[in-house]
C-alpha positions, 0 to 999 in steps of 0.5 A: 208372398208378401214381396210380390203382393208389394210389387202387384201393388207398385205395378198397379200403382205405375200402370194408373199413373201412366194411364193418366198421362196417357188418356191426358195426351188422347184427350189433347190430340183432337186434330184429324188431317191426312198423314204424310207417313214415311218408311225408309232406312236400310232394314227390312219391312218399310213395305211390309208396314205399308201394306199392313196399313193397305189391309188395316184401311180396307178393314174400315171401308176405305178405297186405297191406291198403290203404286209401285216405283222400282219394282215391277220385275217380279211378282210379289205375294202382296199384289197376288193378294191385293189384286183380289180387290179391284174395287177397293184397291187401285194397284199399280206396277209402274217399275221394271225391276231394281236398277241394278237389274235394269241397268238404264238410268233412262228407261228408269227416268221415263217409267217412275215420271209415268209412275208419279203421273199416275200417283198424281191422279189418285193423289187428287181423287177424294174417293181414295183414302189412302195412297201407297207410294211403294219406293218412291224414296229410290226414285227421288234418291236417283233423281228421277223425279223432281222432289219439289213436283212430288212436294207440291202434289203431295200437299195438293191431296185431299184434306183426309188422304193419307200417303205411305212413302217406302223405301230407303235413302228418303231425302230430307224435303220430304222427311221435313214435310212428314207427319210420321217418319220410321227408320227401319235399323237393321240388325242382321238379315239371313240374306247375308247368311247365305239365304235366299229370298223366299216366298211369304218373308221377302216377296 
């Protein structure tokens, strides 16, 4: 008894250090701007936190815009969803499917610069607060877009915009320009197990 009334105490006595140290840094962070966020790595779930924070931003009134590189050959339970939405979410389907379905490093070219013209304009529209580029880092790995044209865009955004870029392979120009950037490491994925992509985990 008298071992965990101790430990309580020393518990108590860390958790008040720790909150000192931490009100000290919110206290300090009084900057507000726009956020380039980056996704990439090889595990699962960077467009999953992307549309976690399409969610997060309708919850607080704020319009968003999404568009999607690569993808396009199926549908996805997240554009079900976000589709309900027209006049707060601006979705854009711009892929035909992954490149080793599509097989036409042309066609891919063509579509993801069609796919960056109309990220372009949400990234100028002031009334968007938060613009999804859902596996822009594959079109830029590919070399499909010019990565200094999708810089400058970027950075041309509205001063309160914030911008989520998915997807893996991020190249290091744009990890330079980030605010944010997560790696997502993967561990171990039931893909690989044999188990086949499945409605409300994969898509």
């Amino acid at each position: 008894m008298t071992e965990s009334i101790e430990r309580d105490a020393r518990h108590k006595a860390r958790m008040q250090r720790k909150k000192a140290l931490i009100d000290e840094k919110i206290a300090q962070a009084q900057d507000e701007y726009g956020l380039l966020l980056v996704h990439t790595g090889n595990g699962k779930g960077k467009s999953s936190s992307a549309f976690g924070m399409v969610a997060r931003a309708l919850g607080h009134g704020v319009k968003v815009g999404v568009v999607q590189f690569i993808k396009g050959g199926m549908s996805t339970g997240e554009e079900a969803f976000f589709r309900r939405f027209p006049d707060e979410v601006a979705y854009h389907v711009m892929g035909e499917g992954y490149t080793w379905d599509t097989q036409d490093r042309q066609r891919d070219i063509e579509k993801a610069q069609q796919a960056w013209a109309v990220a372009a304009q949400l990234l100028n529209d002031p009334q968007v607060g938060l613009v999804v580029l859902d596996e822009l880092n594959i079109a830029l790995k590919h070399g499909y877009l010019d990565l200094e044209t999708v810089l400058r865009d970027i950075e041309s955004r509205p001063e309160l915009q914030h911008v989520v870029a998915t997807g893996r392979g991020a190249p290091q120009g744009l990890i330079d320009a980030a605010d944010t950037v997560t790696e997502m490491s993967l561990v171990k994925h039931a893909f690989k197990s044999g188990v086949k992509a499945q409605k409300g985990v994969e898509f």
